[in-house]
N, C-alpha and C positions, 0 to 999 in steps of 0.2 A: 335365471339361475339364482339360487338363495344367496346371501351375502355369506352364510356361513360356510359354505363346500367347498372346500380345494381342489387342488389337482391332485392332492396324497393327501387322507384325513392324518396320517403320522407326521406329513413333512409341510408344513402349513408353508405357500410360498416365501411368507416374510426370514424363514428362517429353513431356507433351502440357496445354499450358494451359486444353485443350475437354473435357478429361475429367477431371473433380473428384469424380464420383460416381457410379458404376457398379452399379446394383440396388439403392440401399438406400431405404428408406421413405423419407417425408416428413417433413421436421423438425414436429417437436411437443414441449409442453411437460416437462418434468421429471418424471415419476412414476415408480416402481416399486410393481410392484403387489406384492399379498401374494402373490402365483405367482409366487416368482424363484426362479432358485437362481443366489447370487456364484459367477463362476468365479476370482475371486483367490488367490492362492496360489501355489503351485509348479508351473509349467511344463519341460516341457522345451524347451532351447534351443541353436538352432543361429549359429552368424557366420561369414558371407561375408567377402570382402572387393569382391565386386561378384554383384550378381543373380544372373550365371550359373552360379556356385558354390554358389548357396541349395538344397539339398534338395527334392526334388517329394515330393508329400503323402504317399507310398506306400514312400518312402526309409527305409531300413532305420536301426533305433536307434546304428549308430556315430556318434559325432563330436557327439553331444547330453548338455548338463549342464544339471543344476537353473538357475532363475531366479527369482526371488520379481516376480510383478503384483501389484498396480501396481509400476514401478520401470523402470529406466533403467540399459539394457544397460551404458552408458560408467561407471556406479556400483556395477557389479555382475563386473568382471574383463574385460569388453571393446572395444576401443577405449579413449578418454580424452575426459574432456570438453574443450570446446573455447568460448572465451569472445573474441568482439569487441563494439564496439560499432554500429560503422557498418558498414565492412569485408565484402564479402561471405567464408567463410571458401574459398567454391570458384570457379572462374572462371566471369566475371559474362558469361554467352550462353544468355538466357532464351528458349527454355523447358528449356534443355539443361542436362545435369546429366553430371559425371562418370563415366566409366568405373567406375572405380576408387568404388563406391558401396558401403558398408557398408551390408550385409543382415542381418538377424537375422530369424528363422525360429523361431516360437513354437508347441508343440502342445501339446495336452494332453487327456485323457478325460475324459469327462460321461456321463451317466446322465439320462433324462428320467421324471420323478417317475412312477408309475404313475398317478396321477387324469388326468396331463394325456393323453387321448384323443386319437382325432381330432377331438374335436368343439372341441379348443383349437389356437387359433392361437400359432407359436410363433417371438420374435422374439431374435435376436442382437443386443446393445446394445453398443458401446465408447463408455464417455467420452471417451477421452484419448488419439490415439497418435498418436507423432514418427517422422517425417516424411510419409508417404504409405504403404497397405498396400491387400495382397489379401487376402480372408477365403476359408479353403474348410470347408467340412463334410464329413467320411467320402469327402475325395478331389475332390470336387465345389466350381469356381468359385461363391460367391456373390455377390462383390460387392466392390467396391474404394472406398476413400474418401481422400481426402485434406484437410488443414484442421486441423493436429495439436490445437489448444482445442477442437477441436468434436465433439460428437456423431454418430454414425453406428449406424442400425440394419438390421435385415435379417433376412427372411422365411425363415426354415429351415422352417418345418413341413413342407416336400417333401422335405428333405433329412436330418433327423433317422432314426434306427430308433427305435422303443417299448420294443423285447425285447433291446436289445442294446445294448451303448457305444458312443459316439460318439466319433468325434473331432473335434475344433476345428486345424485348423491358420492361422494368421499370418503370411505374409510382409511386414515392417517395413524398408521402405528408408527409410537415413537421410538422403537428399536429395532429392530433388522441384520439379517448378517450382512447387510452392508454398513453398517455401525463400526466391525471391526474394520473396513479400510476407509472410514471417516472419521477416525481420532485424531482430528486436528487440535490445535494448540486455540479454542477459543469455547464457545459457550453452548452448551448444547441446548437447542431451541427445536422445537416440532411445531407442524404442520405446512398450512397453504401460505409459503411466506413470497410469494414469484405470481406474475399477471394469469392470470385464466382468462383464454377466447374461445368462441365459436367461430370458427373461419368456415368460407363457403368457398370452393373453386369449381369452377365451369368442367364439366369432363367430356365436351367435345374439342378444347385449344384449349393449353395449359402449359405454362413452364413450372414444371414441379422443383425443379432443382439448379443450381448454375455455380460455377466454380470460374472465381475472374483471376487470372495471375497473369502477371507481367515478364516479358525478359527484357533485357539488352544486350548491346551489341559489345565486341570486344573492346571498343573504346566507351563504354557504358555513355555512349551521345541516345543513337535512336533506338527506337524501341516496338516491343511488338507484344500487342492488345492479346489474350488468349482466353474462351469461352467453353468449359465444356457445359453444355446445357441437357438437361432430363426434361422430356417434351411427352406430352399426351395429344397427340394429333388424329382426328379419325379421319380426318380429308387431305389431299395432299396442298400442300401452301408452302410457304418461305419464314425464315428466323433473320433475323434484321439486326446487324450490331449497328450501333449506332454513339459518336465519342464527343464530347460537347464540354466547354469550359463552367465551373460553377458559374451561378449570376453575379455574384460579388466578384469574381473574374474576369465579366464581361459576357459572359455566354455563347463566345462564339461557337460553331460547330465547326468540331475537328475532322472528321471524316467518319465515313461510314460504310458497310458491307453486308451480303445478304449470302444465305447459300438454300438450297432448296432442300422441303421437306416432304418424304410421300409419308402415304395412308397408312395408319399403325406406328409410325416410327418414337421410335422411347428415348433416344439418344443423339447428340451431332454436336459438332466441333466448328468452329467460328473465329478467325481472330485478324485483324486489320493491325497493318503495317502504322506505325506514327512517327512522322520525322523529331526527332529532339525535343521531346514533352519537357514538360518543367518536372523534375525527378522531386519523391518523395521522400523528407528524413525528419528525424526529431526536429531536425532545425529550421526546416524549409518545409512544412507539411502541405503542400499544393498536391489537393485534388480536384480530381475530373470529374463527370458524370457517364458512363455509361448506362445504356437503353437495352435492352433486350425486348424484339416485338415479333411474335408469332403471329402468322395466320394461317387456318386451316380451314378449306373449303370457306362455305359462308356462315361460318361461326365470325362471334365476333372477335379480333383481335385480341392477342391479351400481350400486357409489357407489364414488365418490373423494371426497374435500375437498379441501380448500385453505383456508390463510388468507388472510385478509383484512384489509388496512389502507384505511380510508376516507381518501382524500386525493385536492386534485386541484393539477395539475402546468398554467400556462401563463404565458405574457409576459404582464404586463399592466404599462401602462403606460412599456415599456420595458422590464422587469424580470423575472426570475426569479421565480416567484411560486409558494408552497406555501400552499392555503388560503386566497387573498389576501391572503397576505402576504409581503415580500419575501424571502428566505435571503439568508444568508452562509454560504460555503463554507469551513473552518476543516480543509482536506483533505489527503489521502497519497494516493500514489501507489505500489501494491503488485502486485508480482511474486511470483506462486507462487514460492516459496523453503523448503527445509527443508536444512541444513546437510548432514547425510546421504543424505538420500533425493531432493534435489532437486526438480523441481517433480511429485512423487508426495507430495503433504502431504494428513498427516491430519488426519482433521475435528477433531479437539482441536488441533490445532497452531493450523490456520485461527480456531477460537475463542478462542486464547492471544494470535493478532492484535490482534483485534477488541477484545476486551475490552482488551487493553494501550491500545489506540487514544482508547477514551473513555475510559477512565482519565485521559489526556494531553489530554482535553477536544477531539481532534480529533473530528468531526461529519461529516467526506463523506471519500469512498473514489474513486479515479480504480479499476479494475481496471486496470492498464498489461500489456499491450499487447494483450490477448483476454481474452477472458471466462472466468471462472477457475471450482473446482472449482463446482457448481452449487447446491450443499447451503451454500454461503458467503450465498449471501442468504437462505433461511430466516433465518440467525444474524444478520444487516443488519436484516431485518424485526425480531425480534424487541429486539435492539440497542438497536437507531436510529441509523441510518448514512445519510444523502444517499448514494447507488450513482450514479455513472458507469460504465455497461458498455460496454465498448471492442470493438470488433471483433478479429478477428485478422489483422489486416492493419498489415505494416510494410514499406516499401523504401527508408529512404534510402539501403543500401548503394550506389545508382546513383548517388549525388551524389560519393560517393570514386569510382567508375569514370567519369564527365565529368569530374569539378575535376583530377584528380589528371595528366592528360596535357595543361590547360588552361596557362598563363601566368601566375596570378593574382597578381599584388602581394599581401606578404605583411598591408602598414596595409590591404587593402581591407577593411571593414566587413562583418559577415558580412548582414547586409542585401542589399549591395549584391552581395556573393556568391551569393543566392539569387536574385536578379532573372536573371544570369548565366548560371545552370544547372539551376535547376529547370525551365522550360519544355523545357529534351532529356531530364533526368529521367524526365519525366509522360510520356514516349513510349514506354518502357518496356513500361509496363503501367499507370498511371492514366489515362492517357489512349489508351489501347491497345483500341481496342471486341473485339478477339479476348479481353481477358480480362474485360471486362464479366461475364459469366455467374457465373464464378470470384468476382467484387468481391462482386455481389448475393448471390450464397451464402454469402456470412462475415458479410452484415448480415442475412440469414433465419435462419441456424440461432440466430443469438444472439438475436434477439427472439421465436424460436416458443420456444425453449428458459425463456428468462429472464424472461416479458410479466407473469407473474403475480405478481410481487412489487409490495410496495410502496413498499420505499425504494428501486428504480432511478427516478430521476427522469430521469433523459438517456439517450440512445444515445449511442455515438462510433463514429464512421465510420471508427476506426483512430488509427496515428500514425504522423505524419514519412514519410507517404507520397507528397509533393507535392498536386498540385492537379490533377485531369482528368475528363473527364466522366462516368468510371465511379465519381466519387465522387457523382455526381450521381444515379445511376441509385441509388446505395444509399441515400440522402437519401429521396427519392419511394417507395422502396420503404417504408422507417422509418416512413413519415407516411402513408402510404396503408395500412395494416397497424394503426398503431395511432400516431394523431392524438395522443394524450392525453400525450404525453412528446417534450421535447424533447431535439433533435438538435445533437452539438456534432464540430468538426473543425477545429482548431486551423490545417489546412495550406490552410482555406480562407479566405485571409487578409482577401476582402473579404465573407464572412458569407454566400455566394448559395445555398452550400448547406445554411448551419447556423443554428441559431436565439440564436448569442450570438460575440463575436468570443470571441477566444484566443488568448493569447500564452503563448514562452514566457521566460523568465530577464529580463526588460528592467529595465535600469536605473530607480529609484523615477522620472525628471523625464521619460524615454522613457514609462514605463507613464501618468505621468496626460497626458502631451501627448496618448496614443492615447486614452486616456477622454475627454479636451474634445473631439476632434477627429474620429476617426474613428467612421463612421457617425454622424455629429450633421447637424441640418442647420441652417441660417441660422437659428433661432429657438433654437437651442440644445436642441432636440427628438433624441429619440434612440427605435429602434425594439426594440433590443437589446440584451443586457447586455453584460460585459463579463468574462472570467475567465482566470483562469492556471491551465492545465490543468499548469504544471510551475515551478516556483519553488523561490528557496531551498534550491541545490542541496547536499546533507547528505554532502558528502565531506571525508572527516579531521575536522578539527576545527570542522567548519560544522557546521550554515550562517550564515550570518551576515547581516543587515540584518532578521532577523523583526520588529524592533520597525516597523522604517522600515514593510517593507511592510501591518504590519497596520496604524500610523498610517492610509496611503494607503488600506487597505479602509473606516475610519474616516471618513473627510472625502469621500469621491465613491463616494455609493451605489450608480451604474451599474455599481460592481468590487465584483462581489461573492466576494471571494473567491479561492480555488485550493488546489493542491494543492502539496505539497510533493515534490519530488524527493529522495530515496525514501523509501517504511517504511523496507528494512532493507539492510543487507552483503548480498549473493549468497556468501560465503565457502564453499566444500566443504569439509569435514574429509579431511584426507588423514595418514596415519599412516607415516610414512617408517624408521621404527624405532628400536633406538637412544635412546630418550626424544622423539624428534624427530616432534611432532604440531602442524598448525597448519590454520588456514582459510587454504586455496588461495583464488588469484584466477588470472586471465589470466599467461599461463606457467610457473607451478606444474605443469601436466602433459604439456607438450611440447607445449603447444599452440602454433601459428604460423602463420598472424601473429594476436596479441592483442591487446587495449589493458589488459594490467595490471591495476592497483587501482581504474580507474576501474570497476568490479563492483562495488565497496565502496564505497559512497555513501548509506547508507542513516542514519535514524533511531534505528536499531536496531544491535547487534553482528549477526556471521553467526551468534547462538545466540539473535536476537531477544530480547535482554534491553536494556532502555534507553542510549543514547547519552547526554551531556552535555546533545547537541543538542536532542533530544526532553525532557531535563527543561525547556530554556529555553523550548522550544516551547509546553510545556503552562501556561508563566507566561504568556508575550504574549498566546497565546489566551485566556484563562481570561476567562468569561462574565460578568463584573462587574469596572467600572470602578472603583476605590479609590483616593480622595485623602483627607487631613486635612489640615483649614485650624480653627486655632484650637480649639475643644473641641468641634470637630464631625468626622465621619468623612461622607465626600459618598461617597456607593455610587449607580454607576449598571447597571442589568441589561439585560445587552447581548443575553439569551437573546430568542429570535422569539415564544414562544409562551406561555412560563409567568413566571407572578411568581415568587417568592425562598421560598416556604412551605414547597420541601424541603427549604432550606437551614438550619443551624445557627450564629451568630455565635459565635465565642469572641477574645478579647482577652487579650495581656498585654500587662505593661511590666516592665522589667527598665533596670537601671543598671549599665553598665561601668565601671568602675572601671579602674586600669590595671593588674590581673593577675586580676581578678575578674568573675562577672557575678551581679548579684543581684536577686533575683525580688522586684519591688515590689507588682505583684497582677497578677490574674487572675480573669477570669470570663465570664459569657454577656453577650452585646449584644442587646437588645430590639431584633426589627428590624421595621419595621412594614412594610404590603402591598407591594410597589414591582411594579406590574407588567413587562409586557415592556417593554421602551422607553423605560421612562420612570425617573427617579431621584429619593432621596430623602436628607436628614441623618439621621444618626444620632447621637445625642447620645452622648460619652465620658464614661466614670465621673469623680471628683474624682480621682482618683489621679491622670489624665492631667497634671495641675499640678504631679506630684511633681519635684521638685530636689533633686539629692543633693548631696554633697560636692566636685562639681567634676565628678564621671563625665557621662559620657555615658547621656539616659535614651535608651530606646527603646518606641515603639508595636507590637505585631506582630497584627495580628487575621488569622482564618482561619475561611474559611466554607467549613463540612463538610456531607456527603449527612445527612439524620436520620436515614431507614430506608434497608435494603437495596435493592440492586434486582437485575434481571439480568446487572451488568456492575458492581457493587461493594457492598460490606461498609459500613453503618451507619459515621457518620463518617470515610468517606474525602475529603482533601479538595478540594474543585476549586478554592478563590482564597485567596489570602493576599497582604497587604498590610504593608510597615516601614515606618515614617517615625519618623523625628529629633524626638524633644518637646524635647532641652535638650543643647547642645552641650557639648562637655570642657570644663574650665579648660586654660591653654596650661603651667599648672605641671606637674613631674612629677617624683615624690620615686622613681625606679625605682633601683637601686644597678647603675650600671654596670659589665661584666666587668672593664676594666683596673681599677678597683679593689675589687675583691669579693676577700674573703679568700680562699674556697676557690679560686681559680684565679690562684696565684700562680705556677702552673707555663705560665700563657699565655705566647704569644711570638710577639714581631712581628719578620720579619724581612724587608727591602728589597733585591730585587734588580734593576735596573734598572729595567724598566717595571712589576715584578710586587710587588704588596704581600700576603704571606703570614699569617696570622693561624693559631693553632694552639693547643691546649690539652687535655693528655688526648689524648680518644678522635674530637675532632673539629676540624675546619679546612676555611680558606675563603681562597681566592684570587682576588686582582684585580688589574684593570688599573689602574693609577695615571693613566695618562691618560685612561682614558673613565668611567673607574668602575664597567668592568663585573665579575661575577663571568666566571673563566675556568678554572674547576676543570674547565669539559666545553665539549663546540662548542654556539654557540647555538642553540636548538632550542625552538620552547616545548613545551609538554609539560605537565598536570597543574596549572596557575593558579589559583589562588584569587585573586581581588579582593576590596576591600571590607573588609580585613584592618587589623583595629585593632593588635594584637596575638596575635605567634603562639608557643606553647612547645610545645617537643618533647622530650619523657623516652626515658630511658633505658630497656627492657625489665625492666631491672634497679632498683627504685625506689630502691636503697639508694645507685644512682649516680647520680641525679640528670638535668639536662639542663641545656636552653638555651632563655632569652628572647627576644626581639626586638621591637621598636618604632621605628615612628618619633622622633626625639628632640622634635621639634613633634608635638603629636596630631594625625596626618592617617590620611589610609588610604594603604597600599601593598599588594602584589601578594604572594606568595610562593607556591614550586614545594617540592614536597620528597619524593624517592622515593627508588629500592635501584638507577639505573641510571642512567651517566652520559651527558647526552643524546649527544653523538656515535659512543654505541654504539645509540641511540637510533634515531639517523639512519643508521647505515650499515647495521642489521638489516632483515630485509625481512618475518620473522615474528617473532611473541612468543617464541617457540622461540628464537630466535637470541640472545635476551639472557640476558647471565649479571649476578645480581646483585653488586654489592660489598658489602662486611662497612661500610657506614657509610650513613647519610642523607644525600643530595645537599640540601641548601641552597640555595632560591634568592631573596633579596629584590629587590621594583623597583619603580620609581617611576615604571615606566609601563611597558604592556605591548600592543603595537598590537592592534587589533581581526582578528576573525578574516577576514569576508568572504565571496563567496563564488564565488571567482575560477574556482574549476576548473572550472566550468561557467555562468557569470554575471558580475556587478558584483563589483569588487573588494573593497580596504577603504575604508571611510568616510572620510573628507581629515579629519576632525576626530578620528578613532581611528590615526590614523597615526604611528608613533613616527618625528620627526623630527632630522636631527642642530643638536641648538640644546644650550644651555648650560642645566644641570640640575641644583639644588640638593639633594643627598638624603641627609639623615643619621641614621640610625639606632642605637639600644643593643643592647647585648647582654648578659645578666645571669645569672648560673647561676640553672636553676630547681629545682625539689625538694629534695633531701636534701642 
């Protein structure tokens, strides 16, 4: 069939809501067998600039260049990427898609192994491709799919040659009506961005398909192994479970069971008894191996595995409940991202995540906003990650296309904004029974795909996609398919199709009024829990309130939890020349209309290496509570599952002095059983009594991993705790600069409102009326807090530096970098700044809280630097040489 002919010459598939999938097999779970051959690599590639320009199968090699699969045409010389967040980027008349539609046209040659005969069956696999495509084989239509996260496969064995090459060709349009239910919050990128195989399976013995879940018993001790399998048998034989300990666990075999198969059978159920497995959680992530081994007549046997984690997932009591017992969610919210290659990320990248993740003591993962590469939860199982798998399904861009021609007063509360217009939203398509079909397909292919893991604990029905009754259909679908995991969807605000509410950004006295209140009834009885699938939004110098909200998870156990908005930056590397290289956001590439930096909100830099924010993160989380009261340390363990036995106590103390810090002791803290939940004193050495000469002592204990594990190195550490054993004296013998011999070259000079201070190589300017420094525009930038005293040397030691302190022993603030912030402020990349030849200076005696306004609550009324009258005086004293 020509490349050009549809199923309707008026309703071209890509832009028909009824057509999402055309030939391609049944969603099923994740395997590649050992008969693959990757077709990743170098293709050749062709770009339209709409459909009718794309090359037919049979079109002669002009006008085609290299491309590297996995990857993304717009990161690879054509087109640009294009970044909004709500905004649709094409005009919004669903199911209709522009003329003017970016085509890329992918082919390339294959070869089919000599073993695979006719007697094997031979499937076309894509994980990954943006936006919607047709597949052909040696010229021949196979099959069209659309659902850019999702999987799609397909039956070539008719269409293949044995004795000859093949070829594959890909038409890849970058727009589709399924564009309108994938307006997520990130960069919009087309093509073959996900692995391509050739898979071959035997079609006389075969397990096509297999679904592993677990139960337990009412004491959640023993447990029972459960197998539904899809089987192609033409002879009668037996299915073989089979249960066996990882090798790093020893390998033993746990037991095993068989049950019989006859001739034709497509279906059978399997499942072996296990006395008191080691159970599976974020904390204790022990799995197994399971075997599955068919034989049929004298075919050759065929076996898959899979692992296995024992856990079971349900409400109880109201609650979130792993094992019968409650979780807290200590979570991120991550976007396929890779700086260069965009969301084509490799499996090391994905486990440079992960592992950064628990590092930072975060414990659950949102996938935002579809189900991401699939090899990622292997690394979650193995981990131990709580999984939220998210559909691929987004549309609020319909809320800018109602609000935006609407009237709305700008004070309306965005509350009262959603009551407004989501109900003409959900008409769209949530509520739209024409695209039902399309809704249901993006909650099947991610539960056939994803069912068998064990840390997905929830499905998600999508995001910010309103409310309507094709969110319903995907609900009943989720729970009728597989009961054992619940179901979460944040835009169903009164819970009818989810099994927990969900909010997102609310203010700490909003969030716990919805805990007392919503879904409770007159006895104070509650059916459901309660979570923030997006919190704590991490842009610039956020987020801010983590202490508040994890208080709040602390005190009302119906909140369990949430997820932080986001892992990391979205930033692109773009290379302008010139020395001029920076991580792109939204208008960086001609893109229009954008939203900017808000792409860059993440946890993480766009190089996924730690923010600010994420170390603050990994404090407030951190799995043990720490206080000292008198010559006791109160440790409580907040962990679900385990006592404190792979932890390591270490203590110091140390006394500051005022240009000094000196190490009083040090050593290990006996720490005795504490289990989950519960807390215990731990008695401090006699040192802790120690009083020096007036300094200030200090407490510091840190409790480290003992041995290694999958996700960190023998004493890495997860909690550490200061506290104040012995306060300053209010004396202080410091030698101040105005009179310090060596700088008798300082000089104070007064010009109006400006008071000048200068000496040498370095100087500092204020405002005599506010007392602020105004050497740059104010900007914060780079704060340290908590600053007893701070000195800064010369490079040059033989030149000495400069002191500072408060003149009363207190703490203040100071900034000190190579750029002055109003160049700070006016750059728009790091590229843009040019350093100065000195150290900017900055001291203060207060400095407002961060917040986390750009998407949430602001700053805290008691972190707020107000204009009131401010006592603050400080030394200055050459230091070194």
């Amino acid at each position: 069939m020509p490349l050009s002919i549809q199923e309707s010459p008026d309703r071209p598939d890509y832009a028909n809501e009824a057509v999402f999938r055309r030939n391609c097999l049944p969603h099923r779970t994740y395997f590649i067998p050992d008969t693959a051959v990757l077709l990743n690599g170098q293709w050749d590639f062709h770009y339209a600039s709409t459909p009718l320009e794309a090359p037919e199968p049979d079109a002669a090699a002009d006008g085609w260049q290299p491309i590297t699969v996995p990857g993304h045409w717009q990161l690879q010389g054509w087109g640009h990427p294009h970044y909004t967040n709500v905004q649709y980027p094409i005009p919004v008349c669903p199911p209709h898609v522009p003329t003017e539609n970016p085509t890329g046209t992918y082919r390339r040659r294959f070869h089919v192994p000599p073993a695979w005969d006719r007697a094997w069956r031979l499937v076309l696999r894509f994980d990954g491709v943006d936006s919607a495509y047709h597949v052909f084989v040696n010229g021949e239509l196979v099959g069209y799919a659309q659902g850019a996260r999702n999987a799609a496969e397909y039956d070539v064995t008719e269409h293949v040659r044995r004795d000859a090459a093949n070829e594959v060709l890909v038409r890849v349009y970058q727009w589709s009506d399924g564009s309108y239910i994938e307006d997520q919050d990130q960069w919009y990128l087309s093509g073959i961005f996900r692995d391509v195989h050739l898979l071959a399976f035997p079609t006389d013995c075969r397990i096509r398909d297999w679904f592993v879940h677990t139960d337990l018993d009412a004491e959640y001790r023993n447990a029972e192994l459960l197998v539904d399998v899809d089987v192609a048998a033409t002879a009668a034989g037996k299915l073989k479970l089979s249960l066996q300990k990882l090798a790093k666990n020893g390998g033993a075999a746990v037991g095993e069971t068989e049950v019989d198969v006859t001739a034709g059978t497509t279906s059978a159920k399997i499942k072996l008894a296990v006395a008191n497995p080691s159970k599976w959680t974020a904390e204790t992530p022990y799995l197994y191996r399971a075997t599955l081994t068919l034989t049929s007549g004298s075919a050759k046997p065929y076996t898959v595995d899979q692992t296995v984690g024992f856990r079971k997932v349900e409400l109880k009591g109201g609650l979130m409940c792993v094992n019968g017992r409650p979780i807290q969610l200590h979570g991120t919210n991550r976007h396929e991202h890779h700086p260069r290659l965009g969301r084509a990320v490799p499996l090391d990248y994905i486990r440079r995540d992960l592992v950064l993740m628990k590092t930072h003591n975060i414990n659950a993962l949102r996938c935002s906003h579809y189900p991401p590469h699939p090899r990622l939860f292997d690394l979650a199982d193995e981990l131990g990650l709580w999984v939220m798998d998210e559909a691929d399904l987004e549309c609020h861009g319909f809320y800018d296309a109602i609000a935006r021609p609407l009237d709305i007063p700008e004070e309306m509360d965005y509350e009262e904004r959603k009551k407004l217009t989501f109900p003409q939203c959900a008409k769209f398509t949530s509520d739209n029974t024409a695209w039902t079909a399309a809704y249901v397909d993006r909650i099947e292919s991610m539960v056939m795909r994803d069912r068998n893991h064990a840390s997905i604990i929830s499905w998600s029905l999508g995001n910010e996609a309103f409310y309507g009754r094709n969110h319903k259909a995907m609900y009943d679908y989720a729970k009728r398919v597989d009961p054992g995991r619940l179901v979460h969807y944040e835009g169903d605000v009164h819970a009818e199709s989810a099994d927990m509410f969900s909010y997102m950004y609310p203010p700490i006295d909003r969030l716990v009024r919805l805990v007392q209140t919503e879904g409770v009834a007159e006895d104070g009885s509650f059916e459901k829990p309660v979570v923030l699938c997006e919190y704590a939004h991490a842009m610039g110098n956020g987020p801010g309130w983590l202490q508040e909200y994890q208080d709040a998870f602390r005190a009302h156990p119906r909140l369990q939890g949430g997820f932080i908005w986001e892992w990391a930056n979205h930033g692109l590397w773009k290379d302008e020349g010139r020395g001029k290289a920076f991580y792109g956001y939204g208008g960086d590439f001609g893109d229009f209309p954008n939203d900017g930096t808000f792409v860059m909100d993440g946890l993480c830099f766009s190089n996924h290496t730690p923010t600010p924010g994420l170390t603050e993160l990994k404090k407030v989380i951190q799995p043990l509570g720490l206080s000292v009261s008198g010559d006791k340390l109160l440790v409580e363990n907040y962990y679900g599952f385990v006592d404190l036995g792979h932890l390591v106590a270490t203590y110091k103390i140390e006394e500051f002095g005022s240009d000094t810090v000196v190490l009083v002791d040090s050593g290990e803290l006996a720490l005795p059983t504490i289990k989950a939940g519960e807390q215990a004193e731990v008695g401090l050495p006699k040192s802790a009594s120690h009083r020096g000469d007036g300094g200030e002592t200090m407490l510091t204990v840190s409790f480290r991993q003992r041995s290694s594990t999958a996700w960190c190195d023998a004493g890495h550490e997860i909690a550490w705790h200061q506290a104040q054993l012995a306060a300053p004296s209010a004396s202080s013998s410091s030698r101040v600069l105005s009179s310090h011999p060596q700088l008798t070259s300082t000089t104070v000079e007064t010009k109006g409102s400006v008071l000048a201070i200068s000496g040498g190589d370095w100087s500092l300017t204020f405002d005599r009326a506010r007392g602020y420094i105004t050497s740059w525009h104010p900007q914060e930038g780079g704060n340290r807090m908590g600053t007893r005293w701070v000195e800064l040397l010369h490079e040059d030691e033989h030149r000495g530096g400069i002191r500072a302190r408060m003149k009363a022993q207190g703490l203040f603030s100071f900034a000190a970098r190579r750029y002055a912030d109003v160049k700070v402020e006016e750059a728009r990349h790091p590229c843009d700044l040019v350093e100065v030849d000195a150290t900017l200076v900055r001291l203060d005696a207060k400095v407002a809280g961060v917040g986390t306004a750009a998407c949430g609550p602001g700053v805290k009324e008691d972190l707020l630097v107000k204009v009131e009258e401010v006592s603050f005086g400080f030394e200055l004293e050459r230091a070194g040489a």
